[in-house]
VEXNU-844581 format. One record per residue: x, y, z of N, C-alpha, C in turn; residue number from 1. Coordinates in Angstrom, 3 decimals, padded with zeros to 6 digits. Layout:
% residues N
{{X, Y, Z}, {X, Y, Z}, {X, Y, Z}, NUM} ...
This chain:
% residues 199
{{091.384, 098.132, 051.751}, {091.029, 099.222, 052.648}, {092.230, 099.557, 053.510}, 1} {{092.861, 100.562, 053.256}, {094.184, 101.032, 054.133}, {093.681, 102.518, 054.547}, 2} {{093.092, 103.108, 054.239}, {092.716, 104.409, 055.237}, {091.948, 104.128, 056.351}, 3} {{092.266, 104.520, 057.548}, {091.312, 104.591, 058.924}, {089.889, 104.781, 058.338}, 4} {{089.618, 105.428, 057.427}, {087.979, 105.588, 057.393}, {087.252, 105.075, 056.616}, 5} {{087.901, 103.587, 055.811}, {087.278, 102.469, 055.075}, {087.479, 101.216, 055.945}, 6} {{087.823, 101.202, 056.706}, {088.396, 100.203, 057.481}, {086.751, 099.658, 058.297}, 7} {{085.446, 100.602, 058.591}, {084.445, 100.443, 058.928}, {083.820, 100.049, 057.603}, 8} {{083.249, 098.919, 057.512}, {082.094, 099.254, 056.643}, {080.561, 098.694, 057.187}, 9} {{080.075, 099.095, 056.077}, {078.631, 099.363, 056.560}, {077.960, 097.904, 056.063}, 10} {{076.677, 097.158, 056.692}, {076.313, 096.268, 056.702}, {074.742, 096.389, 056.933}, 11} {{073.891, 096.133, 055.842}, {072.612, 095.990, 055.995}, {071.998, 094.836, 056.085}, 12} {{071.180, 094.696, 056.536}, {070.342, 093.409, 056.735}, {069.159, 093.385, 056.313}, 13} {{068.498, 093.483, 055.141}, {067.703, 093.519, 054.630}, {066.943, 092.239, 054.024}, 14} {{066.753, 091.319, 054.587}, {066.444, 090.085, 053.890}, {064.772, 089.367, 054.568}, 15} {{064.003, 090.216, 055.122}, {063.306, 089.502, 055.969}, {061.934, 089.657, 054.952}, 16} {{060.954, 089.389, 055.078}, {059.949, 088.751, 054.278}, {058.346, 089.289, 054.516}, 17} {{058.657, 089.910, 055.402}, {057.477, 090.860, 056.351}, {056.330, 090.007, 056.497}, 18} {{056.738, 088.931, 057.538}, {055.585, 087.820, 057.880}, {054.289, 088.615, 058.293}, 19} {{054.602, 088.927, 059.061}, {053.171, 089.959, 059.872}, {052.889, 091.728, 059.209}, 20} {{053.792, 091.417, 057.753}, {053.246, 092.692, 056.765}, {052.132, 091.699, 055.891}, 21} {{051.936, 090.714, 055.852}, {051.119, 089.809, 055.025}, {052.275, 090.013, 054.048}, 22} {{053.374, 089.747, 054.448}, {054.205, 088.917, 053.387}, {055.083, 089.992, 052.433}, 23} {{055.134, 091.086, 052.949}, {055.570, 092.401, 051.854}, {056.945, 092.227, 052.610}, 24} {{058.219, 091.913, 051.616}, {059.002, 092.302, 051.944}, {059.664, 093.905, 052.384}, 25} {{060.127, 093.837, 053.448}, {060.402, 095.439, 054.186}, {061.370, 095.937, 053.185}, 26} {{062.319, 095.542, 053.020}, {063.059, 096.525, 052.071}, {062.673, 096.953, 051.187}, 27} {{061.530, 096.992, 050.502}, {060.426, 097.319, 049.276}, {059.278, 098.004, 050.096}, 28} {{059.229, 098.364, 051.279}, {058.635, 099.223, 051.524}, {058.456, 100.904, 051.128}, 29} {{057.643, 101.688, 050.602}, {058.149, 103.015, 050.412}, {058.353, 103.310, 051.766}, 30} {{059.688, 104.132, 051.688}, {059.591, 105.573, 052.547}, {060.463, 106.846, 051.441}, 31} {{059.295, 108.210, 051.729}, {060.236, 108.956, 051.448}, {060.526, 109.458, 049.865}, 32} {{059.133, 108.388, 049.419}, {059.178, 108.091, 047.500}, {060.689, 106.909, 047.033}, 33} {{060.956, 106.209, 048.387}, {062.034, 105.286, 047.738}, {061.899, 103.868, 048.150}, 34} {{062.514, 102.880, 047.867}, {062.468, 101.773, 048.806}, {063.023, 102.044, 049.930}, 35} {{062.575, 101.374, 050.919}, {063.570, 101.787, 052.831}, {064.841, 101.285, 052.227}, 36} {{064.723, 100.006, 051.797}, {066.480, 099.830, 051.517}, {067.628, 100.576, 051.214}, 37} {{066.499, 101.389, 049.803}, {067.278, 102.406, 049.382}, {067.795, 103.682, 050.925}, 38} {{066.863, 103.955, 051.085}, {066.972, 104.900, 052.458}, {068.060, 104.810, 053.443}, 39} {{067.805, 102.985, 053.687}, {068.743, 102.807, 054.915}, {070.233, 102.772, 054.012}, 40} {{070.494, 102.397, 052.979}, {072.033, 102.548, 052.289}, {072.345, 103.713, 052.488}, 41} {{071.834, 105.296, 052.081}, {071.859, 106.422, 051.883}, {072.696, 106.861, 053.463}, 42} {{071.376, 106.190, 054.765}, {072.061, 106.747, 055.694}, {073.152, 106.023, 055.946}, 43} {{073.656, 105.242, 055.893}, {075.323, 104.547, 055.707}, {075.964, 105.084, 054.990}, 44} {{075.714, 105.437, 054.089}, {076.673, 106.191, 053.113}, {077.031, 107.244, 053.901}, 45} {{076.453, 108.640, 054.330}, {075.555, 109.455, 055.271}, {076.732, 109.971, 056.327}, 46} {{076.617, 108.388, 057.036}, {077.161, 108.415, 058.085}, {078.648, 108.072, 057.836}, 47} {{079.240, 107.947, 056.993}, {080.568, 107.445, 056.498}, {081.425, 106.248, 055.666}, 48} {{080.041, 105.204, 055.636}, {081.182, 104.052, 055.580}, {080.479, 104.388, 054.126}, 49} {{081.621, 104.276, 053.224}, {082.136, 103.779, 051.715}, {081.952, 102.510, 051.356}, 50} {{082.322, 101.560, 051.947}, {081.669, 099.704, 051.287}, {080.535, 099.727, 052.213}, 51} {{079.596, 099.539, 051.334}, {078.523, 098.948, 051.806}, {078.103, 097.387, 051.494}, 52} {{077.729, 096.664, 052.297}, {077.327, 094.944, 051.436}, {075.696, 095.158, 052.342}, 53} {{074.904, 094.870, 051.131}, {073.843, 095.101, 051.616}, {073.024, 092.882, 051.356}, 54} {{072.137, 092.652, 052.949}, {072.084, 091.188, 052.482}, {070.581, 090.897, 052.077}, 55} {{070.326, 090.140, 050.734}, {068.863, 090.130, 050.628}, {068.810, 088.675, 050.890}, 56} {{067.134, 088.898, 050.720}, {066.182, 087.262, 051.104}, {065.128, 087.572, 050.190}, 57} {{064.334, 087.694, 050.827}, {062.576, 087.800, 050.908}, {063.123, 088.803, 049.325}, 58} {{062.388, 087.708, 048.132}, {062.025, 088.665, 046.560}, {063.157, 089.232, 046.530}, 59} {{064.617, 088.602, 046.587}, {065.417, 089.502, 046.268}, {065.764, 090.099, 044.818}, 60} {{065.125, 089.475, 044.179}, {065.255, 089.841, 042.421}, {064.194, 091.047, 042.275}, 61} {{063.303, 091.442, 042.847}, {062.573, 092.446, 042.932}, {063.235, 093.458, 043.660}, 62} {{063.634, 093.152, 044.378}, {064.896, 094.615, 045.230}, {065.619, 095.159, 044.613}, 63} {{066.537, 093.985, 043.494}, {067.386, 094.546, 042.886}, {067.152, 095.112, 041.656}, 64} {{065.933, 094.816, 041.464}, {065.271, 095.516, 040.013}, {064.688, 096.585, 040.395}, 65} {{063.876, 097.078, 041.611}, {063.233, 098.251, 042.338}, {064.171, 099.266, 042.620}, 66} {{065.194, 098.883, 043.497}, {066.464, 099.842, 044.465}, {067.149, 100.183, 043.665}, 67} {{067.760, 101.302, 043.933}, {069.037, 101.659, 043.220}, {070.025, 101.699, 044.240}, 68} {{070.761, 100.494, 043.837}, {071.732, 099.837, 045.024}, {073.266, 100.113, 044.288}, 69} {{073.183, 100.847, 043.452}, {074.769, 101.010, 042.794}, {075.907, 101.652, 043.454}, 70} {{076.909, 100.590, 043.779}, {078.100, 100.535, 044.656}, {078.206, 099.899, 045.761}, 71} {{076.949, 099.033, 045.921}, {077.139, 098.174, 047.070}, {077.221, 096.794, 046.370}, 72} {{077.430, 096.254, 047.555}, {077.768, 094.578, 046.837}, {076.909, 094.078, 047.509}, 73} {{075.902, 093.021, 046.852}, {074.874, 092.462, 047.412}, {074.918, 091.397, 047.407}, 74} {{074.621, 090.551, 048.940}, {074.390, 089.456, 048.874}, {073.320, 088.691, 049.134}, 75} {{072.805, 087.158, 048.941}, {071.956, 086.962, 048.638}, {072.215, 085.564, 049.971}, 76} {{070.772, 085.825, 051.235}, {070.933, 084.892, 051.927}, {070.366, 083.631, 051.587}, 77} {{070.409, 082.781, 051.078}, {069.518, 081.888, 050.863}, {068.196, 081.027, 051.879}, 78} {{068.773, 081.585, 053.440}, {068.207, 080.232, 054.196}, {067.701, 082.000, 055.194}, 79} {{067.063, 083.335, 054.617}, {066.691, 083.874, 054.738}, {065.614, 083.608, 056.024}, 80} {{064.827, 082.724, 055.736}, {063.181, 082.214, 056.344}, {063.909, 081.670, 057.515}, 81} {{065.023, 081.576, 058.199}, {065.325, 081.150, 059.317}, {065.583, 082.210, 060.000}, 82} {{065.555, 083.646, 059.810}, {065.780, 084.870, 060.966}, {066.972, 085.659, 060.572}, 83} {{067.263, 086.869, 061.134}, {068.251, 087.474, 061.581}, {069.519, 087.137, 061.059}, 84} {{069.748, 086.295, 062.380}, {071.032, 085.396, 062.439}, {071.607, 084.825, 061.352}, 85} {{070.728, 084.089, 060.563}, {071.720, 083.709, 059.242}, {071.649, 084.910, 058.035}, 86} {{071.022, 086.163, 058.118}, {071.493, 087.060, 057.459}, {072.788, 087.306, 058.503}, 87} {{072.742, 087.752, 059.531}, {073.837, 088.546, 059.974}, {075.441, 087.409, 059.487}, 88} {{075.032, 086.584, 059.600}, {076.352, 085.535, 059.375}, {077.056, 085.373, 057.923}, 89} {{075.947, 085.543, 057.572}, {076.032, 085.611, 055.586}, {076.860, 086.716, 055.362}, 90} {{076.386, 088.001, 055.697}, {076.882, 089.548, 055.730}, {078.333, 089.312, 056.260}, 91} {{078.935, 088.889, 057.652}, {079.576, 089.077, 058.300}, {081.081, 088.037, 057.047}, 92} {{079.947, 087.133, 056.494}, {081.012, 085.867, 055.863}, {081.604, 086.379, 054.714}, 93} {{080.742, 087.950, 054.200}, {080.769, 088.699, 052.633}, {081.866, 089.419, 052.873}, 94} {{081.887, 090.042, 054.081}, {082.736, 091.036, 054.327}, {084.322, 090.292, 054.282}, 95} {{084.533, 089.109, 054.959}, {085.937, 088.872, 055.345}, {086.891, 088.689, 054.368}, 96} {{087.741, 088.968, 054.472}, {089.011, 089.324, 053.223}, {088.653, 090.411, 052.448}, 97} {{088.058, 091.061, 053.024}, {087.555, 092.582, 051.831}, {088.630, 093.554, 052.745}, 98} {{089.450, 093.259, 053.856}, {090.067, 094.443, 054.204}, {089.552, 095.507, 055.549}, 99} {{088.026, 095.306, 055.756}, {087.575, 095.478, 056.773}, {087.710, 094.936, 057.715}, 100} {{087.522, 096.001, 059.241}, {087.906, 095.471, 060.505}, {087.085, 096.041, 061.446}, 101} {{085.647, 095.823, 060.763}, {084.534, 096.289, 061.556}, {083.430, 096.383, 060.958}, 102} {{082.001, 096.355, 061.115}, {080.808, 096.476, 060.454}, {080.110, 096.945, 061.138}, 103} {{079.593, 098.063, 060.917}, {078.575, 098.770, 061.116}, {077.202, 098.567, 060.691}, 104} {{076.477, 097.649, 061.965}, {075.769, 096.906, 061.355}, {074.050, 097.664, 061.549}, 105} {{073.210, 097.640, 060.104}, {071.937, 098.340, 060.191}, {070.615, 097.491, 059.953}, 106} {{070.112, 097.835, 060.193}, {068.534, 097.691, 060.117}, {067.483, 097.800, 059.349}, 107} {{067.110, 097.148, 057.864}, {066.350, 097.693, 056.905}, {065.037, 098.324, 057.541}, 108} {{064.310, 097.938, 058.608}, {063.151, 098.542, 059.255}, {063.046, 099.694, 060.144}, 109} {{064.358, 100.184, 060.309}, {064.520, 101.416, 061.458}, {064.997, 102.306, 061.002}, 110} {{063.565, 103.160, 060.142}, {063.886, 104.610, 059.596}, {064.158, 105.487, 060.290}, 111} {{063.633, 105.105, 061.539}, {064.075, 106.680, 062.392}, {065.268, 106.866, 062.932}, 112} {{066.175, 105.679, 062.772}, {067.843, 105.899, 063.298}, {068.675, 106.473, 062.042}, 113} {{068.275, 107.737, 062.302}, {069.283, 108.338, 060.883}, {070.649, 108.308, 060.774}, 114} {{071.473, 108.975, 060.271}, {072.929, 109.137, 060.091}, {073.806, 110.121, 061.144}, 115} {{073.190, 110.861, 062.223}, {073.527, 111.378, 062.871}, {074.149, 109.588, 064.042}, 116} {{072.848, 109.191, 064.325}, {072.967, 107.955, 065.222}, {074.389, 107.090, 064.584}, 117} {{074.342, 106.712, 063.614}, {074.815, 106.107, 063.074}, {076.336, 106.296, 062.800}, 118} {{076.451, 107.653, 062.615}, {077.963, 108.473, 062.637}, {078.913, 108.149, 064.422}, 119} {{077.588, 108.396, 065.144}, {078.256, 108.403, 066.712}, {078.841, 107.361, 066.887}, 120} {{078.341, 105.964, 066.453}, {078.571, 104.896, 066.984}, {080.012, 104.571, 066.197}, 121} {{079.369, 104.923, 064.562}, {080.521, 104.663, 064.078}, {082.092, 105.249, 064.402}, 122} {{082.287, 106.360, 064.886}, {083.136, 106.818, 065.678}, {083.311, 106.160, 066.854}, 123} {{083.317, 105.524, 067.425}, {083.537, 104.543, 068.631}, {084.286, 103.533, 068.154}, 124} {{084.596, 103.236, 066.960}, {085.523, 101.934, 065.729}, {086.716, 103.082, 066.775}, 125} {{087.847, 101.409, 067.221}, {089.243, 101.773, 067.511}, {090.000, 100.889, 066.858}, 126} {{089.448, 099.830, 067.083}, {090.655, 098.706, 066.167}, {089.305, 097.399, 065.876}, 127} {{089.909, 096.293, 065.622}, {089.000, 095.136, 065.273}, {088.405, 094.194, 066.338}, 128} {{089.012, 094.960, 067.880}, {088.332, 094.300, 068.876}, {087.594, 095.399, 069.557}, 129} {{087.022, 096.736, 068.534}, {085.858, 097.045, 069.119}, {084.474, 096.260, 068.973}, 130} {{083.058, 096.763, 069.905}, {082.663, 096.585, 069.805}, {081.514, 097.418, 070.856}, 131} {{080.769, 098.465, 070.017}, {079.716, 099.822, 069.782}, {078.712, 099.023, 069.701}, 132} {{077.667, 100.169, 070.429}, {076.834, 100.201, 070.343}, {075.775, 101.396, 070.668}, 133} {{074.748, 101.649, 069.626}, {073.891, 102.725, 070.044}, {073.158, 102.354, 071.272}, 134} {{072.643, 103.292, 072.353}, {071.839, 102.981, 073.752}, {070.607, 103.960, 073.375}, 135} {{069.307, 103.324, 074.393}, {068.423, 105.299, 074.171}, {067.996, 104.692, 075.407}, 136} {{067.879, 106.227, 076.326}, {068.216, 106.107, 077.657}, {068.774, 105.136, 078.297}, 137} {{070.236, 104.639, 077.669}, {070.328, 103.353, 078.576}, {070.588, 102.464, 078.621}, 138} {{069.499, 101.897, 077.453}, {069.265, 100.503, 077.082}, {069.847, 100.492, 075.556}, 139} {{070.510, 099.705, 075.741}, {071.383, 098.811, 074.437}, {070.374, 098.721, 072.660}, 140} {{070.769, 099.181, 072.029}, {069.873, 099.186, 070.322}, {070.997, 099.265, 069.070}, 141} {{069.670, 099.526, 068.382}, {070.788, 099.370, 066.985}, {071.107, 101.257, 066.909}, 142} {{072.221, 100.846, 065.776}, {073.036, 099.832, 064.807}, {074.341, 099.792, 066.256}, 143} {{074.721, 098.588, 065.921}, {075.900, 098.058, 066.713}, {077.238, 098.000, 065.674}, 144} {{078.220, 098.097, 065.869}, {079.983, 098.536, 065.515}, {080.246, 096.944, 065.750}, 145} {{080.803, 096.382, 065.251}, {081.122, 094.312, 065.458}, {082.541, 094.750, 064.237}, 146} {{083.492, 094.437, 065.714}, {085.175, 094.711, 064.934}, {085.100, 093.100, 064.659}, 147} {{086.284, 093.267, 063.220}, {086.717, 091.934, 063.059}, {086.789, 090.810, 063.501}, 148} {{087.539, 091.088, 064.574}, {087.923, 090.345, 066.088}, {087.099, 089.311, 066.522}, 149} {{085.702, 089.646, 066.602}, {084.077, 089.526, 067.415}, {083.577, 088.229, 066.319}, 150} {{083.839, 088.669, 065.098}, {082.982, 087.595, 063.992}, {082.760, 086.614, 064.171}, 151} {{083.742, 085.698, 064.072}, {083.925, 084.125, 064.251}, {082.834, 084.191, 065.803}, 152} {{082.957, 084.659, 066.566}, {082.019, 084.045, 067.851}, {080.401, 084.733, 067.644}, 153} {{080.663, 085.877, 066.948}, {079.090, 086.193, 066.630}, {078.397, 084.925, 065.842}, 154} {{079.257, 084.507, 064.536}, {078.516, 083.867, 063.460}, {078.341, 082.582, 064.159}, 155} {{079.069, 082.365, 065.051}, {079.215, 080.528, 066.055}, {077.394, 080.606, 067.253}, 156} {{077.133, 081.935, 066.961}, {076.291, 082.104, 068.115}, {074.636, 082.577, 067.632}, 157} {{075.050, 082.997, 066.243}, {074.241, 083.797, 065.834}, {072.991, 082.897, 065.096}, 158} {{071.674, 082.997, 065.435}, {070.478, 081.501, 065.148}, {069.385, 082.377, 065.379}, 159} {{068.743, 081.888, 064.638}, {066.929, 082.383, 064.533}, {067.248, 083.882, 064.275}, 160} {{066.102, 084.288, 065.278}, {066.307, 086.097, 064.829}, {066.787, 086.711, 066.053}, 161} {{067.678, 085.960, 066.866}, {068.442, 086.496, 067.685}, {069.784, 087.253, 067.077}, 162} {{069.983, 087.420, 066.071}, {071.142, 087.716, 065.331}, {072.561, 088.054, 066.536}, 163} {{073.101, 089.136, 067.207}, {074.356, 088.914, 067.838}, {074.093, 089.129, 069.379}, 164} {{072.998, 089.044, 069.559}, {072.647, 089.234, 070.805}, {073.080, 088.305, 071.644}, 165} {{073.158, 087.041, 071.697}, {073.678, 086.246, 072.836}, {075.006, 086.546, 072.667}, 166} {{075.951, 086.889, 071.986}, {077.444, 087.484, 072.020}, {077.286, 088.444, 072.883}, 167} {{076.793, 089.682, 072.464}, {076.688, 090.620, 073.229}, {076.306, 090.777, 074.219}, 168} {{075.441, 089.997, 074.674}, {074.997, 089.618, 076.436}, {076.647, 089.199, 077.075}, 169} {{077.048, 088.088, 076.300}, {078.255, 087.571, 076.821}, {079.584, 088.301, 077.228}, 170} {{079.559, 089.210, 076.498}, {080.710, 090.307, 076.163}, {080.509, 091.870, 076.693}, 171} {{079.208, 091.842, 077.231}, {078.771, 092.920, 077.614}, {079.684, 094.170, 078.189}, 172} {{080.712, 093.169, 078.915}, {081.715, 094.707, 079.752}, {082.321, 094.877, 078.644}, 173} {{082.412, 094.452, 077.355}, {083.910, 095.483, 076.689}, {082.877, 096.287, 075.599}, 174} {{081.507, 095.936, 075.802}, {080.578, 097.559, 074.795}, {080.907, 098.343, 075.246}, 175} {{080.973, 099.729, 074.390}, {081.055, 100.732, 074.454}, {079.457, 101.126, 073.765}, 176} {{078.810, 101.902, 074.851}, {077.491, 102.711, 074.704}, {077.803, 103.839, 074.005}, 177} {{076.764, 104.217, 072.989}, {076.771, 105.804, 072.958}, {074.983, 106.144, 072.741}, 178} {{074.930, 107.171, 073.762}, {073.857, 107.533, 073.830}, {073.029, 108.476, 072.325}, 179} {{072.179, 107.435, 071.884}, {071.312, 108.243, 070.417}, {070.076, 108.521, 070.990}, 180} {{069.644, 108.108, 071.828}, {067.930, 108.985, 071.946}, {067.645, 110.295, 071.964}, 181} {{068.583, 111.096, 071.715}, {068.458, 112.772, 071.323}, {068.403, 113.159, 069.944}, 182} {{068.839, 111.933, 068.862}, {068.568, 111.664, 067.626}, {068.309, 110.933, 066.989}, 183} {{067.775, 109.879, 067.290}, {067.025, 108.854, 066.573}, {065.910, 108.200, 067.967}, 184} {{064.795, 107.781, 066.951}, {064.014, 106.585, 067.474}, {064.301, 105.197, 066.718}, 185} {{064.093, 104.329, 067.574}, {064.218, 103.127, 067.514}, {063.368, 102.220, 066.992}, 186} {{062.052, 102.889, 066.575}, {061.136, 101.449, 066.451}, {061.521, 101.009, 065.044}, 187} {{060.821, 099.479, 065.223}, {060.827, 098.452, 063.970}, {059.265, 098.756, 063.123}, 188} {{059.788, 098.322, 061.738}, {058.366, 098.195, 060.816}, {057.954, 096.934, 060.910}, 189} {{057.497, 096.406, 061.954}, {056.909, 094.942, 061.683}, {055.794, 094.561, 061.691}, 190} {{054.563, 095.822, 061.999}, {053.285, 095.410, 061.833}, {052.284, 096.416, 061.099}, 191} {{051.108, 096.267, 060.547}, {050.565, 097.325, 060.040}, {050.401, 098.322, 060.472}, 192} {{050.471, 098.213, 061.932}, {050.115, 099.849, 062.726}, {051.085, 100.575, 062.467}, 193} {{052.889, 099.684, 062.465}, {053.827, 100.288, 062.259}, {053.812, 101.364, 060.940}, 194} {{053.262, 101.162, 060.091}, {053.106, 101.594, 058.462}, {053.231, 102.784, 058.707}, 195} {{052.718, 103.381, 060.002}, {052.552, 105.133, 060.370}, {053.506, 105.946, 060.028}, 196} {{054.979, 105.236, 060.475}, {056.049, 105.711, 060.631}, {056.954, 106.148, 059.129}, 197} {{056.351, 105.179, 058.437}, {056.795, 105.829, 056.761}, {056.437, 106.974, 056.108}, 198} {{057.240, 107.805, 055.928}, {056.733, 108.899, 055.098}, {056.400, 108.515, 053.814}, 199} 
């Protein structure tokens, strides 16, 4: 990656198991007539970044037989059933030596943060000790920008389904906010009521 605009890439987290879906993995959710997975790659693509590494868990041999994931590189978390965090670390461990100096990191459950959201933040990438983040009114959300730089102390920190959040508490003055609540919502698919939100 030697052009400024591969130098971001994009990072999904797709590995969770949908405990409180009675067990339906989310990235095999429809939205839209597709899997969300599929969806959430699209808006990465969308929004700019060219490498995508997308991370499975939960039935990942069914994702990859369902999705049409062609051109991303997929990885496979094994220790999935422990949260977040050891996807985000897995992802973060796929990426290094690929040339990237930043990840733009997404959300298999948050259809409503489209590629508009996602573009803003990603424009906030300056070098490998950024570190973006989308806000709505305010308050700190996804997808978050994690430069090179940041890794090693995210993945040292990163446990259960806290994924980079105690970093980012820690590091808080050098985020850079950008305000998305004028184009995206934020919620998660994690319960049946949630189901609403899928087209």
């Amino acid at each position: 990656m030697t052009d400024d605009e591969d130098q971001v890439a994009g990072l999904l987290l797709a590995a969770g198991g949908g405990r409180r879906l009675g067990g339906r993995p989310k990235a095999l959710l429809e939205h839209r007539g597709h899997p969300l997975v599929e969806h959430a790659v699209a808006v990465l693509r969308a929004a700019g970044c060219t490498r995508v590494h997308v991370v499975l868990g939960a039935r990942a041999a069914d994702v990859r037989d369902r999705a049409a994931l062609e051109g991303c590189v997929l990885v496979d978390n094994a220790d999935w059933e422990l949260g977040m965090g050891s996807s985000l670390r897995t992802g973060l461990d796929s990426l290094s030596g690929t040339g990237a100096r930043a990840a733009l990191v997404s959300l298999v459950d948050q259809p409503g943060i489209g590629a508009e959201a996602m573009a803003r933040v990603r424009a906030g990438y300056r070098d490998e000790t950024s570190l973006v983040s989308a806000a709505y009114a305010g308050v700190r959300g996804h997808p978050v920008l994690l430069g090179a730089a940041h890794w090693p102390g995210i993945a040292a920190t990163a446990t259960g389904d806290r994924g980079a959040r105690a970093y980012l508490r820690e590091h808080e003055a050098e985020i850079v906010l950008v305000e998305c609540a004028d184009v995206a919502r934020p919620f998660d698919i994690d319960t049946e009521a949630d189901l609403v939100h899928l087209e």
